[in-house]
GUGU-133016 format. One line per field, with one value per atom (N, C-alpha, C, O, CB): residue in one letter; atom name; x, y, z. Coordinates in steps of 0.2 Angstrom, whole numbers, plus 5000, padded with zeros to 4 digits. Each point is the difference from the previous one (the first is absolute). Glycine has a CB too. Example, Ala and Ser with C-alpha at 12.3 -4.5 7.8 and 13.67 -1.06 7.14 Angstrom:
// residues 2
residu: [A|A|A|A|A|S|S|S|S|S]
atome: [N|CA|C|O|CB|N|CA|C|O|CB]
X: [5066|4996|5004|5005|4986|5007|5004|4996|5003|5003]
Y: [4972|5006|5006|4999|4995|5011|5006|5005|5006|4991]
Z: [5039|5000|5000|5003|5003|4990|5001|5003|5001|4989]
This chain:
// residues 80
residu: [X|X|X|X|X|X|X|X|X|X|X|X|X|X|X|X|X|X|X|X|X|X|X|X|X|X|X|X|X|X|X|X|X|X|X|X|X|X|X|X|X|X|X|X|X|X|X|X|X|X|X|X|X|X|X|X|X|X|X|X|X|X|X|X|X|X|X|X|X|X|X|X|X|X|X|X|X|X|X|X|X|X|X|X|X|X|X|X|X|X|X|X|X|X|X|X|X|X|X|X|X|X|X|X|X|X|X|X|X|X|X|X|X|X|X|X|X|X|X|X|X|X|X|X|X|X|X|X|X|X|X|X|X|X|X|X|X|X|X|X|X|X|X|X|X|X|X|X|X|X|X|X|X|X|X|X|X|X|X|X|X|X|X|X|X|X|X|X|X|X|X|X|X|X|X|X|X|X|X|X|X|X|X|X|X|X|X|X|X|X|X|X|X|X|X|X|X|X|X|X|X|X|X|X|X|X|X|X|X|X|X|X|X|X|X|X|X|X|X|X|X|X|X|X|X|X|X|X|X|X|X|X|X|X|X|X|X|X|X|X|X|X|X|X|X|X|X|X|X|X|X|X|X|X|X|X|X|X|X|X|X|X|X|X|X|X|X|X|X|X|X|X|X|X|X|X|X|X|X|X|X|X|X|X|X|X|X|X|X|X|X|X|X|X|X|X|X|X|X|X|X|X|X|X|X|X|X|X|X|X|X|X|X|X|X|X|X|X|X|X|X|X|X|X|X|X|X|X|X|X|X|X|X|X|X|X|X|X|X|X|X|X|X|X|X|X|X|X|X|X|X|X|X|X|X|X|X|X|X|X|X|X|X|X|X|X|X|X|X|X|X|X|X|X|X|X|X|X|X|X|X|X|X|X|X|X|X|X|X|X|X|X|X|X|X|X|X|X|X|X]
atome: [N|CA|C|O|CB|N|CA|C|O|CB|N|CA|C|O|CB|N|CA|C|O|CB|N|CA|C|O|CB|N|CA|C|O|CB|N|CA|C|O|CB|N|CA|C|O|CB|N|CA|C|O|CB|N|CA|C|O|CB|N|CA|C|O|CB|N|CA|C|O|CB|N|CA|C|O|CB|N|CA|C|O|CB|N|CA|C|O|CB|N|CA|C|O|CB|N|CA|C|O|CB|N|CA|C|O|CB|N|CA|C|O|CB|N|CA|C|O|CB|N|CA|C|O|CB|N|CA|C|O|CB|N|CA|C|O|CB|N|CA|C|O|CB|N|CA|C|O|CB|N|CA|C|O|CB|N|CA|C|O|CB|N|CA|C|O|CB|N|CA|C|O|CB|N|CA|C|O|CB|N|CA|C|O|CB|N|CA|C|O|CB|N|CA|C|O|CB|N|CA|C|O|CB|N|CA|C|O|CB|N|CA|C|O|CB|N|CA|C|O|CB|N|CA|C|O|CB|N|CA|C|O|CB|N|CA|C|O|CB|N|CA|C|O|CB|N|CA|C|O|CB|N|CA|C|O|CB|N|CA|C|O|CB|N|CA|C|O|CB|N|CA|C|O|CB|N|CA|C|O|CB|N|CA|C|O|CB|N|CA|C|O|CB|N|CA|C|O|CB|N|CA|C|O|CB|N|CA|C|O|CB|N|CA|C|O|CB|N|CA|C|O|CB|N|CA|C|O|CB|N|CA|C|O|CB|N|CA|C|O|CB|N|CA|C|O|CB|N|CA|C|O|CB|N|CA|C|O|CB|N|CA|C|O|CB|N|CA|C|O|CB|N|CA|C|O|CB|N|CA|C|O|CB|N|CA|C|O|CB|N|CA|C|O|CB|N|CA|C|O|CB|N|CA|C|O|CB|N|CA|C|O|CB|N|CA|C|O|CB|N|CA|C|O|CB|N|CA|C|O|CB|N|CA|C|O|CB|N|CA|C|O|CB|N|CA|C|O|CB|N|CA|C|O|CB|N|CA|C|O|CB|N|CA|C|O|CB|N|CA|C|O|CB|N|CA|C|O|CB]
X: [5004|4996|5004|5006|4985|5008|5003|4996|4994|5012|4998|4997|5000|5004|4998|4996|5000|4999|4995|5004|5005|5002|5000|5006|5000|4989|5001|5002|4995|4999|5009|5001|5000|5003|5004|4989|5002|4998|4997|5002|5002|5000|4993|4997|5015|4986|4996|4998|5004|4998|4992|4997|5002|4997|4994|5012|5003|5006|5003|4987|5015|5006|5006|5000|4995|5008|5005|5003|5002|5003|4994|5006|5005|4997|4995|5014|5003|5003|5004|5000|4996|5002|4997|5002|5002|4989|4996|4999|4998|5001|5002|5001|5007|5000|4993|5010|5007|5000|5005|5000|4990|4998|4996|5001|5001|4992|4994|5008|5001|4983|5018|5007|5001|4999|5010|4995|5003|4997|5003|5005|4984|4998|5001|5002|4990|5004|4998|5008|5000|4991|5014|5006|5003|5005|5000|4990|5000|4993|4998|5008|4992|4995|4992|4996|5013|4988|4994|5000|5003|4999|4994|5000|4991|4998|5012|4987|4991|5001|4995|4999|5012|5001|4999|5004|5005|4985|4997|5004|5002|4982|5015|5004|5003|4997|4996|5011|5003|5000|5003|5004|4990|5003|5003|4997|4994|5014|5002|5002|5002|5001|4996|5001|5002|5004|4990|5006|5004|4994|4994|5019|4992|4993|5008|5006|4980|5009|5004|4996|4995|5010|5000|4997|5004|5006|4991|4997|5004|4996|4994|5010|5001|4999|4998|5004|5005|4986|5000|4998|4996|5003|5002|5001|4992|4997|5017|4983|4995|4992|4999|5009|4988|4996|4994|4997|5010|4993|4991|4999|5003|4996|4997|4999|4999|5002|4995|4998|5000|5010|5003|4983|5016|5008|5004|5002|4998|5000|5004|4997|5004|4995|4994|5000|5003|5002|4987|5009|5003|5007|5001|4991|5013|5006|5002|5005|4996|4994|5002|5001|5004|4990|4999|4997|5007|5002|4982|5018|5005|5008|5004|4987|5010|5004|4999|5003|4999|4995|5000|4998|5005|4989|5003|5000|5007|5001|4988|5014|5005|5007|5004|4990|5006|5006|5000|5004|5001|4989|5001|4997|5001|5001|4993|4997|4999|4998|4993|5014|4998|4994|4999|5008|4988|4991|5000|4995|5001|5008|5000|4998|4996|5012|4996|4999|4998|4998|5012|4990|4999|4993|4999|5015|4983|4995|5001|5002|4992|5005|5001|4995|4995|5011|4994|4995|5003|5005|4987|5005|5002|4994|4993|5016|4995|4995|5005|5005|4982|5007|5004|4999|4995|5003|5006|4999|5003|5005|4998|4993|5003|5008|5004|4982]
Y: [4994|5006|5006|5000|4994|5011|5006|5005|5000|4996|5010|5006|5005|5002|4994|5009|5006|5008|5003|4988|5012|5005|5007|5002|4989|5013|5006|5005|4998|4998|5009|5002|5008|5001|4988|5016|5006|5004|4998|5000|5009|5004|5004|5002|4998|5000|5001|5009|5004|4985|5012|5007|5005|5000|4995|5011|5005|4999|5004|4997|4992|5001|5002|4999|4988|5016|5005|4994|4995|5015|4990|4994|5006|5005|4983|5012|5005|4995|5003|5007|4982|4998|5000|5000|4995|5004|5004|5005|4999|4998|5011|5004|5000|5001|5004|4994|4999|4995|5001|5001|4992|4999|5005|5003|4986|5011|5008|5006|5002|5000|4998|5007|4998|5003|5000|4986|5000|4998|4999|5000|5001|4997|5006|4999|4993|5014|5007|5003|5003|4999|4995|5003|4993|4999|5011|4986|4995|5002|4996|4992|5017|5000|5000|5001|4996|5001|4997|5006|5000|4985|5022|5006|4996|5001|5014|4984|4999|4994|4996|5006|4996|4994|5004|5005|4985|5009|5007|4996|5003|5001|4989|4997|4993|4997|5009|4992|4994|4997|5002|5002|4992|4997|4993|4997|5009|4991|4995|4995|5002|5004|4987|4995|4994|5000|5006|4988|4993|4996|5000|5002|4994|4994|4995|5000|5005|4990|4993|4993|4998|5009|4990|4993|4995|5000|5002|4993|4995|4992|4998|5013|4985|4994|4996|5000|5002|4994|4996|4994|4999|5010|4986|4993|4997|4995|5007|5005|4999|5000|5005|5001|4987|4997|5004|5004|4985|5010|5004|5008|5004|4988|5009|5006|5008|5006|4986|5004|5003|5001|5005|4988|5002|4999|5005|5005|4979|5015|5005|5008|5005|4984|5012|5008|5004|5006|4991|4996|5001|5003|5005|4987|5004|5001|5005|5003|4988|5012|5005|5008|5005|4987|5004|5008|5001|5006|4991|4997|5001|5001|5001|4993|5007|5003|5005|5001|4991|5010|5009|5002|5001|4999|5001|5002|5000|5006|4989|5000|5000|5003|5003|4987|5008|5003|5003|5004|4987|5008|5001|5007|5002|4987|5014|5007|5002|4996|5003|5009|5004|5001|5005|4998|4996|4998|5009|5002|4983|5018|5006|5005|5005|4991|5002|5006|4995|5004|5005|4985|4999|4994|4998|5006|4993|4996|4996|5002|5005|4987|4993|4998|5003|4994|4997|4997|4993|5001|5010|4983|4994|4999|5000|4996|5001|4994|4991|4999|5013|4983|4994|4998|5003|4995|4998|4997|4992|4999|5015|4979|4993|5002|4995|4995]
Z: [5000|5000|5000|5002|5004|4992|4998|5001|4997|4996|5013|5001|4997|5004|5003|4990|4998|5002|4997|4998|5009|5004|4998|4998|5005|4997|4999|5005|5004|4987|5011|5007|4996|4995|5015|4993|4999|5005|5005|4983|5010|5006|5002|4996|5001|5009|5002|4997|4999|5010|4992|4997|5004|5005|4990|5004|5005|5001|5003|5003|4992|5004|4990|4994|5021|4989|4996|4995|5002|5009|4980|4995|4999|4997|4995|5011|4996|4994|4996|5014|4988|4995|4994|4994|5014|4994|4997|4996|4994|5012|4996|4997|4996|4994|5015|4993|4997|4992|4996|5018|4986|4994|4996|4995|5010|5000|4994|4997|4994|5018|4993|4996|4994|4995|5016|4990|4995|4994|4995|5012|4995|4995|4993|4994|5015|4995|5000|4994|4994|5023|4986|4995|4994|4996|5016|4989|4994|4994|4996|5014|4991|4996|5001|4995|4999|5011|5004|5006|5005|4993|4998|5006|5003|5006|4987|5004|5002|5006|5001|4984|5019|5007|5004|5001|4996|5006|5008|5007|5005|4990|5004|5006|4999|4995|5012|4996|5001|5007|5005|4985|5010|5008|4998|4995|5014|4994|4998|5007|5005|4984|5010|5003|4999|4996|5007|5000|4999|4999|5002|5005|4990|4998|5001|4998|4990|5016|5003|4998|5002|5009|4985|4999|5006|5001|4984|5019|5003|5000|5000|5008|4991|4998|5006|5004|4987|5010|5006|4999|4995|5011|4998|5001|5002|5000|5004|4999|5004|4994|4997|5014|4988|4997|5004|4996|5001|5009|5003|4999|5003|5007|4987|5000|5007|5000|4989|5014|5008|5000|5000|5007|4994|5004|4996|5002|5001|4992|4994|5000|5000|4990|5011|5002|5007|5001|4992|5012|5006|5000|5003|5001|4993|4998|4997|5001|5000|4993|4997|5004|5000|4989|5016|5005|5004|5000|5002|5002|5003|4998|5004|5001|4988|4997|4998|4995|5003|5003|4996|5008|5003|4982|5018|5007|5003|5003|4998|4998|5004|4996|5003|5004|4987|4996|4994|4999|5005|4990|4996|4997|4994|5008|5004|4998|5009|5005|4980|5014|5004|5003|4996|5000|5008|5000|5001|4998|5009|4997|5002|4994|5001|5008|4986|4995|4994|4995|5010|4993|4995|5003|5006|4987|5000|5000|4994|4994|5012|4996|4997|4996|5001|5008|4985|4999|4996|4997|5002|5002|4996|4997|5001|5006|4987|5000|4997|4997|4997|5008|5000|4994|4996|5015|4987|4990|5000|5003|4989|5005|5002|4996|5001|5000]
């Protein structure tokens, strides 16, 4: 089973990485980009067959290591 991980940042909190793509987009020819926010997308591989057991693990991986909960917000979805 295989997880699929999108994490981005929550609404109100500062992407200065972000902006700094809208800039470069803005001096590649693309002035009409109003925003950029950007984030990580994580694929994880697991051994685990039950699907309860597999979400459980995914929840406890991102909670614990893989998204800031503070400032950013998570979403998966599972795929066989």
């Amino acid at each position: 089973m295989k997880a699929r991980i999108r994490i981005t940042l929550k609404n109100g909190v500062l992407d200065p990485q972000g902006k700094a793509i809208q800039h470069a987009l803005g001096g590649l020819g693309f002035p009409g980009v109003e925003d950029v926010r950007q984030g990580k997308y994580i694929e994880v591989a697991l051994a685990e067959t039950d699907e309860g057991k597999a979400k459980a693990a995914i929840e406890k991986m991102c909670k614990d290591l893989l998204a800031n909960t503070v400032i950013e917000n998570y979403s998966y979805e599972l795929v066989a």
